[in-house]
C-alpha positions as CSV (number, residue, x, y, z in Angstrom):
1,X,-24.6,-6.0,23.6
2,X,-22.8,-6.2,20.3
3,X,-20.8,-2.7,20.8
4,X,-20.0,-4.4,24.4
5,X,-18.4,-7.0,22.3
6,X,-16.5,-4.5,19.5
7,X,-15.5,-2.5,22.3
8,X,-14.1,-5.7,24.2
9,X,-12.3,-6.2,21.2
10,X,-11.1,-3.2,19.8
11,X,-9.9,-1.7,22.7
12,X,-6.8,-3.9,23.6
13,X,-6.1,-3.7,19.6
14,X,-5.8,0.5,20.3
15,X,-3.7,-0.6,23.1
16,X,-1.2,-2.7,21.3
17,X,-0.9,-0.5,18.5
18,X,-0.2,2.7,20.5
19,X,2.3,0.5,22.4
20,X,4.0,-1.0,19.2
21,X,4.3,2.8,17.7
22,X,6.0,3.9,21.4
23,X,8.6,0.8,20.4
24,X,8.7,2.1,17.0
25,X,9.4,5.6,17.9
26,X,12.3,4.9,20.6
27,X,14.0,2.6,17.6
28,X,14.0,5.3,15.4
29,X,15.1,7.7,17.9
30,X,18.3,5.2,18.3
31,X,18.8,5.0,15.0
32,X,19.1,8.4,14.5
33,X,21.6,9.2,17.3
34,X,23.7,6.4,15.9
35,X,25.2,8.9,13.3
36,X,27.0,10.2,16.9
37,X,27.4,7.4,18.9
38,X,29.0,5.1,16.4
39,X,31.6,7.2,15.7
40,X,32.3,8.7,19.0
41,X,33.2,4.6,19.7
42,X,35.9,4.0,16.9
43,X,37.1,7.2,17.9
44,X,37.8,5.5,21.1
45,X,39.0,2.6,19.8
46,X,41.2,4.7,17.6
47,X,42.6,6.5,20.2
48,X,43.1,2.9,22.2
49,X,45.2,2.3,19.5
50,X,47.7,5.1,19.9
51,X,47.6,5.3,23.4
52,X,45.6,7.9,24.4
53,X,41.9,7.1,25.1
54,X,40.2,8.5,27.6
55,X,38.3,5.2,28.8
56,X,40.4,2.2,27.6
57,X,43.9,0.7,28.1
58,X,46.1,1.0,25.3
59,X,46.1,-1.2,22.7
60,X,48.3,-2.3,20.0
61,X,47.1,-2.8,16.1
62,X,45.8,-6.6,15.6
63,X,45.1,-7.2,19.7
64,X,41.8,-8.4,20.4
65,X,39.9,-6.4,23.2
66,X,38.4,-6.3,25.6
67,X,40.3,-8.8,27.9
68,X,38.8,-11.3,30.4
69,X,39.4,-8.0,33.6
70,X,37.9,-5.2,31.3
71,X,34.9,-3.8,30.0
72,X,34.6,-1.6,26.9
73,X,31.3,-0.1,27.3
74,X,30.1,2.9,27.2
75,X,26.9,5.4,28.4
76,X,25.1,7.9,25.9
77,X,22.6,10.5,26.7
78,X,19.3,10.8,24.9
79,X,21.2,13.9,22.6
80,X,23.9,11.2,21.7
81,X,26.6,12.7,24.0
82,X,28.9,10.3,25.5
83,X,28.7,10.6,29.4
84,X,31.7,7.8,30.4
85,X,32.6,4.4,30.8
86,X,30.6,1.4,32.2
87,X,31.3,-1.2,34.8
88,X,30.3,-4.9,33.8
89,X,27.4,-4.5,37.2
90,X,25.7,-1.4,35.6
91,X,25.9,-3.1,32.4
92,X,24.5,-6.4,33.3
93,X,21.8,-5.0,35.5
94,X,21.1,-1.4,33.8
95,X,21.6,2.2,34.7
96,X,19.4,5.2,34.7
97,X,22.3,7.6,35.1
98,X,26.0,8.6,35.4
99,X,27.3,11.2,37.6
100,X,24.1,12.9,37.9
101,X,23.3,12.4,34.1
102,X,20.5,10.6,32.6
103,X,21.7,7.3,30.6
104,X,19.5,6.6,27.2
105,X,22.2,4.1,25.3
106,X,24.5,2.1,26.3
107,X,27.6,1.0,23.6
108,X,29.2,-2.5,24.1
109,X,32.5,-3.2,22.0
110,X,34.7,-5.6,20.8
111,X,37.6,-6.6,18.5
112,X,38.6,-10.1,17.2
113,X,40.6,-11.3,14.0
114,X,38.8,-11.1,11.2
115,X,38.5,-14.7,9.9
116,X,35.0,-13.9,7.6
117,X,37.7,-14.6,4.3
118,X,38.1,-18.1,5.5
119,X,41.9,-17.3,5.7
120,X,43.8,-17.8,8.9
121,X,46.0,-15.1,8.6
122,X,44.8,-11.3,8.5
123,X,45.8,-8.2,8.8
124,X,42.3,-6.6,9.7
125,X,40.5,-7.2,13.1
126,X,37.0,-6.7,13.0
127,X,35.3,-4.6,15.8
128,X,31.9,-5.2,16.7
129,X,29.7,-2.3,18.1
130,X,26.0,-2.3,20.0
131,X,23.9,0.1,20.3
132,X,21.5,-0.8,23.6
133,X,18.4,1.0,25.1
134,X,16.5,1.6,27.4
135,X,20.0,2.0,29.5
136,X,18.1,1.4,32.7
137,X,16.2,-2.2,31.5
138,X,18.4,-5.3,32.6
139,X,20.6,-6.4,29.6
140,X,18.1,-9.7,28.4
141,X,15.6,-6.6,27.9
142,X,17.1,-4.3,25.9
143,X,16.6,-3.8,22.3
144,X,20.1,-4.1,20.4
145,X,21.3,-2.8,16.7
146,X,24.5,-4.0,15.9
147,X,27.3,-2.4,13.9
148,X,30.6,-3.8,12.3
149,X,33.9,-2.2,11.0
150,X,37.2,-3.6,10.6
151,X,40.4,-1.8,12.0
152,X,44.1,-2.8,11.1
C-alpha cells in the first residue's frame, strides 16, 4: 500500500517535470534563433525606411509604425528563415503555416518616440520587437521575449 501511495505521488511529479523541460527546451530553441530573426526584422524596418522593404509601406525617419490599417508582423520557420508577412486574423488566432511552409515564430513590431529620457523632444524612436511561439497557439497563449532598439 505505501508504494501505491509513492507511486500516486511521484508519478504526476515525473510528469510535470518532463513537461516543464519540453517548455524549457522550446524557450531555448527561441532564444537561439533570435540571433536570425531579430535582425532579419530591423532589416526590414531599415529597408521601411528607405523605401524598399519587401513587406512594409515606406516609412520616413521619426514616423511611428504601424498605423491603425497595418500590421507589421512577421512568420519564421523553425531554422529562423523568414517565410512572409502576417495578417492581424492569423496573428490573433495563430497559424501553423505559410504558403505550404511550417510557421514556428511569429515577430510583432513596432516604433514610437522615444520618451524613456523624460524629454519631449527626440530624435530617436524606439522599436519594439516580439518574438512569439508556438505560431499556431492563439496569441493569449504564446510565450513572448521581447526586444528593444532605437532607430533615428
Amino acid at each position: 500500500m505505501i508504494a501505491i501511495g509513492v507511486l500516486a505521488v511521484a508519478i504526476p511529479l515525473v510528469f510535470a517535470a518532463l513537461a516543464q523541460s519540453a517548455n524549457s527546451a522550446m524557450t531555448a530553441e527561441a532564444e537561439t534563433r533570435c540571433a536570425s530573426i531579430i535582425p532579419a526584422c530591423l532589416a526590414e524596418v531599415r529597408a521601411s525606411r528607405e523605401g524598399h522593404s519587401g513587406y512594409f509601406a515606406a516609412t520616413s525617419a521619426g514616423q511611428s509604425f504601424p498605423t491603425k490599417d497595418e500590421t507589421w508582423m512577421l512568420a519564421f520557420s523553425k531554422e529562423g528563415r523568414h517565410l512572409g508577412k502576417l495578417h492581424k486574423d492569423d496573428y490573433d488566432h495563430g497559424i501553423r503555416e505559410l504558403d505550404g511552409e511550417p510557421i514556428y515564430y511569429i515577430s510583432a513590431m513596432s516604433c514610437t518616440p522615444d520618451l524613456a529620457s523624460g524629454s519631449k523632444i527626440t530624435s530617436m524612436m524606439r522599436v519594439d520587437i516580439t518574438l512569439e511561439f508556438p505560431a499556431s497557439a492563439p496569441v493569449k497563449n504564446r510565450k513572448i521575449i521581447f526586444f528593444h532598439s532605437c532607430i533615428p
